[in-house]
ZAMARGU-4260 file (C-alpha; in steps of 0.2 Angstrom, whole numbers, plus 5000, padded with zeros to 4 digits):
<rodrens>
0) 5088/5053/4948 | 5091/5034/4953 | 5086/5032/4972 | 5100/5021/4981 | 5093/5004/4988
5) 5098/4989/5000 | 5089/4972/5002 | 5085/4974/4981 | 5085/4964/4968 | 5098/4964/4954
10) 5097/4954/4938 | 5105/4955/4920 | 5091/4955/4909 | 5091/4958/4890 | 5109/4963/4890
15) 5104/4977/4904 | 5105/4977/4922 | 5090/4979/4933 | 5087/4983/4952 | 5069/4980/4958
20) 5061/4987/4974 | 5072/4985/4988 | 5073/4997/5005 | 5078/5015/5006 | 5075/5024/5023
25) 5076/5041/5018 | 5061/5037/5003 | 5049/5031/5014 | 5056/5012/5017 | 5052/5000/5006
30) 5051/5004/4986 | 5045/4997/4971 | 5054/5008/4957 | 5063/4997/4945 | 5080/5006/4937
35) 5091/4998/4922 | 5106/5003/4913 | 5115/4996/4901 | 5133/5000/4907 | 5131/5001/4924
40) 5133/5022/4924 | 5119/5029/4918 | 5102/5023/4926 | 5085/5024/4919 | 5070/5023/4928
45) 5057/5008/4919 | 5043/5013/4932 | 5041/5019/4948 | 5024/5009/4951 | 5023/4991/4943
50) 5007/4980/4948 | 5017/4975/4963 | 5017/4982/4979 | 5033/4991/4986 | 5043/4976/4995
55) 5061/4971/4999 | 5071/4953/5003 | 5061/4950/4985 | 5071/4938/4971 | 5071/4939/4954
60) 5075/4928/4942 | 5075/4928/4920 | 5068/4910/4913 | 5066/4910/4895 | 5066/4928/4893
65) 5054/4933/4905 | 5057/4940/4924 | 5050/4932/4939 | 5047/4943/4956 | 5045/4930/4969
70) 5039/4935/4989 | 5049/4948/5000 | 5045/4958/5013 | 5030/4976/5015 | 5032/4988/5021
75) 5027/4983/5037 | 5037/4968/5039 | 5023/4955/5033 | 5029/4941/5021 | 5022/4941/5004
80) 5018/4926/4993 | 5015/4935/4978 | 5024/4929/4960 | 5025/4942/4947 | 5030/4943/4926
85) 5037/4952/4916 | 5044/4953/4898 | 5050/4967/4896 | 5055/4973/4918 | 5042/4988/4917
90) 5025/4978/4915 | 5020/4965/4926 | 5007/4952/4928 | 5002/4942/4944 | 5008/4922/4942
95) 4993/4914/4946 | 5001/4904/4963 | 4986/4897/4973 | 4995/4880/4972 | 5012/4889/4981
100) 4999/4897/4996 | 5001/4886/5013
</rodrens>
């Protein structure tokens, strides 16, 4: 069953919607699951534990076909600088972002 978020992520990718991480009190804060669906009734679970850790306040955007996780929030609060890939929004690979760190 899809776990209700707020401070997600929500996207149109590939002709489905996806929601990444966001923040759900009652499941422990913040979340990393990633759900799609392809008319916006019935949700599928892609993964409950990408590469990334569990964060909210994230963005996500599609360039050329591929999603990109950029920053949020933990767990705890702590800003993250992280950039993340993915093709098809249940695998994902670390950007390589040295350049981006202060």
């Amino acid at each position: 069953q899809m776990q209700y978020f707020f401070k997600d992520s929500l996207i149109i990718f590939k002709n489905e919607i996806i929601i990444t991480a966001g923040y759900n009190n009652a499941y422990g804060g913040a979340q990393s699951s990633i759900y799609s669906s392809a008319d916006g009734k019935t949700w599928y679970e892609k993964t409950s534990s990408p590469e990334w850790q569990a964060r909210y306040y994230s963005q996500v955007i599609n360039h050329n076909g591929v999603l990109y996780l950029i920053a949020g929030l933990s767990q705890n609060n702590e800003p993250l600088n992280d950039v993340w890939y993915s093709t098809d929004a249940a695998s994902w690979t670390q950007e390589n972002v040295s350049a981006l760190s202060p």
